[in-house]
N, C-alpha and C positions, 0 to 999 in steps of 0.2 A: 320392223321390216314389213313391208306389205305383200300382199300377195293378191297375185291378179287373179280371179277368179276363170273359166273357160265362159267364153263371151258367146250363147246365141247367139244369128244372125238377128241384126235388131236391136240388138241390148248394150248396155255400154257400161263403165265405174269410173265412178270419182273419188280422184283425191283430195288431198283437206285443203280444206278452205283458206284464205287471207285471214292472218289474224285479226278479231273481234268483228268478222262479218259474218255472213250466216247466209245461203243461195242467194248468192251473186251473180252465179252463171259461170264467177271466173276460176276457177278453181280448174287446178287438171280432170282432164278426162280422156279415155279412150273409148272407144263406140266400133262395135263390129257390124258395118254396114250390111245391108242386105243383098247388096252386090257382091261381097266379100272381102272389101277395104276397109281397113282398119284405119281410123282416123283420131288423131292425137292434138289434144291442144285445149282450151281453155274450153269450157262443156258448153256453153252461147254459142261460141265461135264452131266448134264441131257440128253442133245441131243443125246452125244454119246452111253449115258446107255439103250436107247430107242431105238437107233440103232443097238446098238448089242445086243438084247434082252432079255438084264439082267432082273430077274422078272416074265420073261415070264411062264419058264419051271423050275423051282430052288424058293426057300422058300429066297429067298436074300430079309434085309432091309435094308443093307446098304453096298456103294461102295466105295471105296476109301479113302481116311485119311486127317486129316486135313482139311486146306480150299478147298480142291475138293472132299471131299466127299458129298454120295449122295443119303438120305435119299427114300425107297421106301414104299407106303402106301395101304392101298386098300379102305380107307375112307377119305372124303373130310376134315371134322372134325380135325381129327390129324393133314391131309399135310398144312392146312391154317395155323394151329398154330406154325408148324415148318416154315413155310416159314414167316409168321411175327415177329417172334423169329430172323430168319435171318435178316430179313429186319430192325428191329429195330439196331441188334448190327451194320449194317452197316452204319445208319445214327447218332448214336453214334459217331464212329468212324470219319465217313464224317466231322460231327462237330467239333471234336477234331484237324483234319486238317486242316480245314478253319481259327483257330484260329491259328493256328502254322502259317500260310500262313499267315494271318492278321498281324503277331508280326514281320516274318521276312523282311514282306516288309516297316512295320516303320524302323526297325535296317537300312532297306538298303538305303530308306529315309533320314537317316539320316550320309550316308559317311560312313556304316560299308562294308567293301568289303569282308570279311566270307559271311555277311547277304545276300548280293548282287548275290554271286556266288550259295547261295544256294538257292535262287528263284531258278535256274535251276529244281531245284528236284520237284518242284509241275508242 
């Protein structure tokens, strides 16, 4: 279970990463801006939202599409549940990889050379 820390203004946390990458940028994040908006979404995509200060001056609660998009809050309450909502469907995921990764290195174990070559991909 994770637990969100109380966020300075300024300060933000991230959740885990994409399986077998390491700062990406993409990873969940939430970030307690210094305005007082709480911004939720992939930690590149946040940074930059706070940097060009979307939020600020404009009724915006949400940036971009897809997996960069990037939820904006003005309560703690909301952004922790979205941001654990993120962070769960990623370790989902993470898991579902691990085991793809688990399967194809028996195949390659075992003299499959498809299997072999697609170790490359994790």
């Amino acid at each position: 279970m994770i637990q969100v820390p109380r966020l300075a203004k300024g300060h933000g946390y991230k959740g885990p990463e994409f399986y077998g990458c390491c700062n990406t940028g993409m990873a969940p994040a939430i970030f307690h801006s210094r305005c007082g908006k709480y911004y939720v979404g992939p930690e590149l995509r946040c940074r930059d939202a706070m940097r060009a200060g979307v939020g600020y001056l404009c009724k915006v609660r949400t940036v971009g599409e897809g997996r960069q998009k990037v939820w904006l809050f003005k309560g703690r309450a909301a952004a922790v549940r979205r941001f654990l909502a993120l962070c769960g469907a990623q370790l989902v995921e993470n898991e579902k990889m691990r085991r793809e990764h688990a399967e194809t290195a028996r195949k390659a174990a075992r003299s499959d050379m498809a299997a072999a070559l697609a170790l490359g991909d994790y």
